[in-house]
C-alpha positions in Angstrom: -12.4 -30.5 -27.9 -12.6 -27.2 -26.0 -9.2 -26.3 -27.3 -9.4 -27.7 -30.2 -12.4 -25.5 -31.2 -10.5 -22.1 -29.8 -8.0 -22.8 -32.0 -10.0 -23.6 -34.8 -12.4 -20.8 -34.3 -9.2 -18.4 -33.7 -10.7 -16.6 -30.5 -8.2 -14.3 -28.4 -6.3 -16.1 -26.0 -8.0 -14.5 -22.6 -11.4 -16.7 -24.2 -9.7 -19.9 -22.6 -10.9 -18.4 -18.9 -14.2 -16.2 -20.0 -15.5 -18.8 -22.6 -19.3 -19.6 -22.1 -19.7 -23.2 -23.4 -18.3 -26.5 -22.8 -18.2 -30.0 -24.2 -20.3 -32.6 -22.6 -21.9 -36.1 -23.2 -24.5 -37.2 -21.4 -22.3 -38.7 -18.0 -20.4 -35.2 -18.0 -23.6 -33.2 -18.1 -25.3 -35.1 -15.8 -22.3 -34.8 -13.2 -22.5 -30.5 -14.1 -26.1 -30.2 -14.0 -26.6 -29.2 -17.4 -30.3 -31.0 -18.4 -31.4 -32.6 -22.5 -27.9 -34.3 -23.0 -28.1 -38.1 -24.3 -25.5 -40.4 -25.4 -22.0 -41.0 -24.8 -20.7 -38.3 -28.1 -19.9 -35.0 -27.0 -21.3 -31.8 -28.1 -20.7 -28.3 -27.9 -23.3 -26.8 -24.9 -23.5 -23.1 -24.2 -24.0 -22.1 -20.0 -26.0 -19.8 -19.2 -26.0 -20.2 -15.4 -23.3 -18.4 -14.2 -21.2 -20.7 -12.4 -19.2 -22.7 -15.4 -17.2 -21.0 -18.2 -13.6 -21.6 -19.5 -10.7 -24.1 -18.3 -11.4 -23.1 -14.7 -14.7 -24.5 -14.3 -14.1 -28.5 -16.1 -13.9 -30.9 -13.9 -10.6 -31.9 -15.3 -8.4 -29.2 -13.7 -10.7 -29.0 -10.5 -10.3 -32.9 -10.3 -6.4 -32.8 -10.5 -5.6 -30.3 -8.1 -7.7 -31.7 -5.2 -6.8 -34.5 -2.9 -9.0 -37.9 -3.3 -11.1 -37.0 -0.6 -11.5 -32.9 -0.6 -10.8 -29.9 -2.2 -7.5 -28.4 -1.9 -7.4 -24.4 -2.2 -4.0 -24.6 -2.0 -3.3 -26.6 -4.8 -5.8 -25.1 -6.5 -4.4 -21.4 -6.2 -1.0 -23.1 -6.4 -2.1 -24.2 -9.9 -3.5 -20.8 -11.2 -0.5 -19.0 -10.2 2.0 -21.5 -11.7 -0.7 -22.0 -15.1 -2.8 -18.4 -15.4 -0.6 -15.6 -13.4 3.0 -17.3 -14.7 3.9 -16.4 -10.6 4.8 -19.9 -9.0 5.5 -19.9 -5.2 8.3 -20.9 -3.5 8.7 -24.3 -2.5 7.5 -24.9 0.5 9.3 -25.4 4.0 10.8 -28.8 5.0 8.4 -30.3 7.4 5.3 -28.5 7.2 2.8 -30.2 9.7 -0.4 -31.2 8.2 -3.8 -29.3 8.0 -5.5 -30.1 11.3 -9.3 -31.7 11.3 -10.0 -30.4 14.5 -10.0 -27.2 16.6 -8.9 -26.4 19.5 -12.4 -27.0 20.9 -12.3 -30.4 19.6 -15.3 -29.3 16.8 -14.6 -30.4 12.9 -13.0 -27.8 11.0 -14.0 -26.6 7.5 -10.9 -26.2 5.3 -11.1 -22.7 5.4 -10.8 -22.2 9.4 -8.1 -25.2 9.2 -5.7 -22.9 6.7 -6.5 -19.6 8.6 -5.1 -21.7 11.5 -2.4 -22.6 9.5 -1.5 -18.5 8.1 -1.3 -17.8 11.9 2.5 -19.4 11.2 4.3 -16.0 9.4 6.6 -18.7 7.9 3.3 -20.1 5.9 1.5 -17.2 5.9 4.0 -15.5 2.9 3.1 -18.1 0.4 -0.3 -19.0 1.5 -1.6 -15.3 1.7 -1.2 -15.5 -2.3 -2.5 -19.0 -3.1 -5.2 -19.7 -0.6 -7.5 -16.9 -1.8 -7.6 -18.0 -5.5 -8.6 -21.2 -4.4 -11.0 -20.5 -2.4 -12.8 -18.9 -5.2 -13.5 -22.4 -6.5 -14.6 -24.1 -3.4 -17.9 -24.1 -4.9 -16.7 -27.6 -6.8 -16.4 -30.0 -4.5 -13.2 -32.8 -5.4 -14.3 -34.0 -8.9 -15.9 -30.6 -9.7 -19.5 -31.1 -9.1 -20.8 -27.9 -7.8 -21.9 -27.6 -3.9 -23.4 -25.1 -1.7 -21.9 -26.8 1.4 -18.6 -28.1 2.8 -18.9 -31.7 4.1 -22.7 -31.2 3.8 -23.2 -29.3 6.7 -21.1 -25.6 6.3 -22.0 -23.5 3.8 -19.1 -22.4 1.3 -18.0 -19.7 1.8 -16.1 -18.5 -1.9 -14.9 -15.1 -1.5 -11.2 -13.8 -1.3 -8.8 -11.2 -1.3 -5.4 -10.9 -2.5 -3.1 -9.0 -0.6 -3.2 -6.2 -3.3 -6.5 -5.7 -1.9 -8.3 -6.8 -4.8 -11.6 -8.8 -3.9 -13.6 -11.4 -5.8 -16.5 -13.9 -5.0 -16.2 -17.2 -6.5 -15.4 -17.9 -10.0 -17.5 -15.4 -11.4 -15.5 -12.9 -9.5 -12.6 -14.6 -10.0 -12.8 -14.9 -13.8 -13.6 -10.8 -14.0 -10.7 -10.1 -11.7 -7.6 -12.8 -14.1 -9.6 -10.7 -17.0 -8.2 -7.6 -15.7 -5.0 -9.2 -15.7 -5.2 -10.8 -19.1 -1.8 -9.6 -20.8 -0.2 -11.5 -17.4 -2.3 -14.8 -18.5 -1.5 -14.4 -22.5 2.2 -13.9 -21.2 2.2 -17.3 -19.7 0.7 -19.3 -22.2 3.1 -17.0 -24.6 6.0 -18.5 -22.8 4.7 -21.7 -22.5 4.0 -22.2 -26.5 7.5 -20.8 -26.9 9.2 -23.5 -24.5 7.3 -26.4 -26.7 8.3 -24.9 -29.7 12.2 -24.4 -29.0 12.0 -27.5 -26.7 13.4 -26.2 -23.8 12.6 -23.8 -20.7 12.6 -20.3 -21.7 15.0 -18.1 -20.3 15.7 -14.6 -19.2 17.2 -13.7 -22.7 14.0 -14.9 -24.6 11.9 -12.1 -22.8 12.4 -9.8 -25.4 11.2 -11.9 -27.9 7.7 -13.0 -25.5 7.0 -9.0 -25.3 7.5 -8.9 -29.2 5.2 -11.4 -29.4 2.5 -9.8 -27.3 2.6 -6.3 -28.8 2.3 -7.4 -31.7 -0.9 -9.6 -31.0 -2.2 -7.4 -28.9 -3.9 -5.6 -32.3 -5.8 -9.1 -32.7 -7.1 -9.1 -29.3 -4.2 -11.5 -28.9 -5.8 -14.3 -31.2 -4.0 -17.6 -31.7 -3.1 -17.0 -35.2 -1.5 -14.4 -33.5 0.2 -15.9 -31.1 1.6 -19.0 -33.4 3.0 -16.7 -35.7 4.8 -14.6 -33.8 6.2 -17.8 -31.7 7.2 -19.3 -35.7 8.6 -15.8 -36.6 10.5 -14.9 -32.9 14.5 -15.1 -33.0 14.2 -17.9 -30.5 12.3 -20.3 -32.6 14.2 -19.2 -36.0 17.6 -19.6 -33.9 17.0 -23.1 -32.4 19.5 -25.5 -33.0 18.4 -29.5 -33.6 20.9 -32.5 -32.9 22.7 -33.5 -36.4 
């Protein structure tokens, strides 16, 4: 519905992160904390609080890119640079020992002290001084995405981060204003990504002419879908496919 209704509506591309209203019925409200919602149809809500907004705070992605029983900045950051930045990591090493529970002083770990244990390995640290500060923005969602002030009930969250850049942001508010800065980057991706549905295949470094086209031209429209679609229809890529006979 959330999509559906940016498309609809035709709003630029970068309204997908800064967008301030969801879709909720009752059970979804209820689990955001978003009061006067009844019955299982979904409606159009606007947020007003601060801490929701745009894909990056539905419980859908937050849900998928935890594990079963905790929150996961690294898949989390993992996901935004793969999905928002268009910058995927490196795979990882073979054998990569798993996040410790406890410290050296045999005391429970939150999962912020367990991967700044883990960075002290210059092997990890590369590809985990890039992800693990974008997801630690969002550690105010707990597994499924219900918001939380504290880690296992006890520590409180702590969501601020810095990239290596040296760019600094607080949770997802702070996050949010610091992807906006980058939005070309994030219209890029999805540019790409619309591109490789439409010619069905992976795009490659020949087609990048064709995504810049695409954004400098929509860049007039605040890079609106209409935007967007047309230039994907009317790039040399898409007009050049070929299809099975």
């Amino acid at each position: 519905l959330f999509i559906e209704d940016q498309l609809r509506t035709d709003r630029g591309v970068p309204d997908l992160l800064s967008a301030n209203y969801t879709f909720v019925n009752e059970r979804l409200a209820e689990h955001y904390g978003i009061r006067d919602v009844y019955g299982s149809r979904f409606r159009r809500v606007e947020l007003t609080d601060g801490q929701r907004g745009g894909l990056l705070g539905q419980g859908s992605i937050l849900t998928i890119t935890s594990y079963p029983n905790r929150t996961s900045p690294v898949l989390r950051g993992k996901w935004l640079l793969e999905n928002i930045l268009g910058t995927p990591p490196p795979p990882p090493p073979p054998d990569v020992p798993a996040l410790k529970d406890k410290g050296a002083n045999g005391q429970r770990q939150s999962v912020r002290q367990r991967l700044e244990e883990h960075r002290q390995n210059p092997v990890c640290a590369t590809c985990h001084s890039q992800m693990d500060p974008l997801g630690f923005a969002l550690e105010h969602f707990d597994a499924v995405g219900g918001w939380r002030t504290e880690d296992d009930g006890r520590t409180p969250v702590d969501a601020g981060g810095a990239l290596p850049s040296g760019d600094k942001f607080d949770g997802l508010t702070g996050l949010r204003a610091l992807l906006l800065t980058r939005r070309e980057q994030f219209v890029s991706t999805v540019t790409e990504r619309l591109l490789g549905f439409a010619v069905g295949r992976g795009v490659e470094y020949y087609d990048r002419p064709a995504v810049r086209t695409i954004l400098r031209d929509a860049a007039a429209s605040d890079y609106r879908w209409s935007a967007i679609i047309l230039g994907v229809v009317r790039s040399t890529p898409f007009q050049m496919r070929r299809t099975e006979s």
